[in-house]
Kinemage of the C-alpha trace (Angstrom):
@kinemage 1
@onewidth
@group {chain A} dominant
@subgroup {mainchain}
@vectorlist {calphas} color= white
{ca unk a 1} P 0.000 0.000 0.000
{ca unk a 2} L 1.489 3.377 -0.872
{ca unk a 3} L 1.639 6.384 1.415
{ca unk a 4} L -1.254 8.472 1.907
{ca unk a 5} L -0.964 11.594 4.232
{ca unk a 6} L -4.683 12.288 3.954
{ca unk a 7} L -5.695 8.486 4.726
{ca unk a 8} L -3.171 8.615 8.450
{ca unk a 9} L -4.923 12.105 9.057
{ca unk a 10} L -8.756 10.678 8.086
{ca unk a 11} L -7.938 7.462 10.634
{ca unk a 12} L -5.861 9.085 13.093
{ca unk a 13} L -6.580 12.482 13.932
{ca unk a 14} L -4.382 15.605 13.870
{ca unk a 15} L -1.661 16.460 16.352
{ca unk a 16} L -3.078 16.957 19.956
{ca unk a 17} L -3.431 20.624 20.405
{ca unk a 18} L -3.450 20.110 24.586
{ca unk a 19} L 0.207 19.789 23.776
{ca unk a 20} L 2.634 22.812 23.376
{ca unk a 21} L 5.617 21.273 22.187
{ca unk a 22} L 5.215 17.455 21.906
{ca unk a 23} L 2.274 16.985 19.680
{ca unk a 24} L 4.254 15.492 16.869
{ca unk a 25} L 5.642 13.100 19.289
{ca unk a 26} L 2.394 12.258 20.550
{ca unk a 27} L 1.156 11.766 16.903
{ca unk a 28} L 4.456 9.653 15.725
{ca unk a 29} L 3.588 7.406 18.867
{ca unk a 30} L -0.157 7.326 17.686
{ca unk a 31} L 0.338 6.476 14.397
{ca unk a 32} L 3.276 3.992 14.661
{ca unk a 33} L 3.909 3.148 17.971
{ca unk a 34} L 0.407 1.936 19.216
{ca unk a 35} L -1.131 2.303 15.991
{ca unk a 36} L -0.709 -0.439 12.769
{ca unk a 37} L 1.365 1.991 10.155
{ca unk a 38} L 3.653 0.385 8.717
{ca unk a 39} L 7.086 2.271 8.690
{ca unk a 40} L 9.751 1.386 6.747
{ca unk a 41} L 13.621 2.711 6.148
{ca unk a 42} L 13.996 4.814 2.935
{ca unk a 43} L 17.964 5.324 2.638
{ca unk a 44} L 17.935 8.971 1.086
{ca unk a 45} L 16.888 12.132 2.692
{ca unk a 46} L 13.736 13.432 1.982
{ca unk a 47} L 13.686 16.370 4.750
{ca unk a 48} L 15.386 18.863 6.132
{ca unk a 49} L 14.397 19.728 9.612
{ca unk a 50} L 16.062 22.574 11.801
{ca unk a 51} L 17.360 21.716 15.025
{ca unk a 52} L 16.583 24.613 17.231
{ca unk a 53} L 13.484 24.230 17.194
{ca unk a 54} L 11.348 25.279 20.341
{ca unk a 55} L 12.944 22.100 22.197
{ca unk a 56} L 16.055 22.989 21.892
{ca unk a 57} L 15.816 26.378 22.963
{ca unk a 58} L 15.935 26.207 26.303
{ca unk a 59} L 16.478 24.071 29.979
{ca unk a 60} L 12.801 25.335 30.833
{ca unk a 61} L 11.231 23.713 27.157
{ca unk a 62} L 13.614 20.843 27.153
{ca unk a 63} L 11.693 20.519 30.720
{ca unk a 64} L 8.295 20.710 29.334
{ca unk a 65} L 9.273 18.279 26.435
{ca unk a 66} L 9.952 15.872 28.869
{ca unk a 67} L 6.648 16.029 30.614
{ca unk a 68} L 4.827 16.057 27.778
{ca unk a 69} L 6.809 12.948 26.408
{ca unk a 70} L 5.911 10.999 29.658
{ca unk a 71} L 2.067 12.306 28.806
{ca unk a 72} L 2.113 11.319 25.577
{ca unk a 73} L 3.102 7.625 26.656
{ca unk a 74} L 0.561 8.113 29.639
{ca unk a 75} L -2.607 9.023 27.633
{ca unk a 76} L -1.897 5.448 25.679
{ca unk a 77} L -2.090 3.641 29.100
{ca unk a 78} L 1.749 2.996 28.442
{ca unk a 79} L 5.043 3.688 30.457
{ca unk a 80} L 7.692 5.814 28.726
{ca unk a 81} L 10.769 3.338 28.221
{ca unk a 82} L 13.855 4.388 29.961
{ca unk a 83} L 15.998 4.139 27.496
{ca unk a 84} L 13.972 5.998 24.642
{ca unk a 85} L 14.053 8.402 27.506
{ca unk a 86} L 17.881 8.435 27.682
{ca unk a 87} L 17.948 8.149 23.947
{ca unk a 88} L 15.893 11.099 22.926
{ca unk a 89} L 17.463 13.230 25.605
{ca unk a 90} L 21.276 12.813 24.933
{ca unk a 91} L 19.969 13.454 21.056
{ca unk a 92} L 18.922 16.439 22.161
{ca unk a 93} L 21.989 17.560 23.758
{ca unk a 94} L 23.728 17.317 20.759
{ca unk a 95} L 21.372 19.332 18.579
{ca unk a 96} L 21.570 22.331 20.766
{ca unk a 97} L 25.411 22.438 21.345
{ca unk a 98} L 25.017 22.189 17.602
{ca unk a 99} L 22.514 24.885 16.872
{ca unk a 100} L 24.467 27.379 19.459
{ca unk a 101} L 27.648 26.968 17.964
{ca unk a 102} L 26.271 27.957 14.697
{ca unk a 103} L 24.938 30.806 16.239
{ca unk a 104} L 27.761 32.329 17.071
């Protein structure tokens, strides 16, 4: 079956607007995580995403990401593993030393 952005949206909703930060996280987990999309690995890039995004910016959002992470995971009746915790987190470290030494 070929992807279909309108078909995910029409079964699974938009993002969660309760969240500030996470709702594409919440969505990816929706969709693929506890949902029955069927992701596979295409070896070429087809985006470019900026990392300072509103994560990244600061202790206080990298905070709220986290809390809205463990919601996410909550609001599926699920525990957030620790080490996608540790994962994500130490991912993010390195995107913002990157993104502030390009600021400068």
């Amino acid at each position: 079956m070929g992807f279909s952005i309108r078909k995910v949206y029409e079964r699974f909703s938009f993002y969660g607007e309760s969240f500030k930060i996470g709702g594409d996280y919440e969505f990816m987990l929706r969709v693929v995580h506890f949902g029955t999309i069927k992701v596979e690995y295409i070896p070429e890039t087809l985006v470019i995403i900026r990392v300072d995004g509103i994560s990244s910016r600061s202790v206080r959002t990298r905070v709220q990401a986290f809390i809205e992470d463990m919601r996410a995971w909550r609001m599926h009746g699920k525990k957030l593993p620790l080490c996608t915790l540790l994962l994500k987190r130490l991912k993010k470290i390195n995107q913002w030393v990157f993104a502030n030494r390009n600021k400068r």
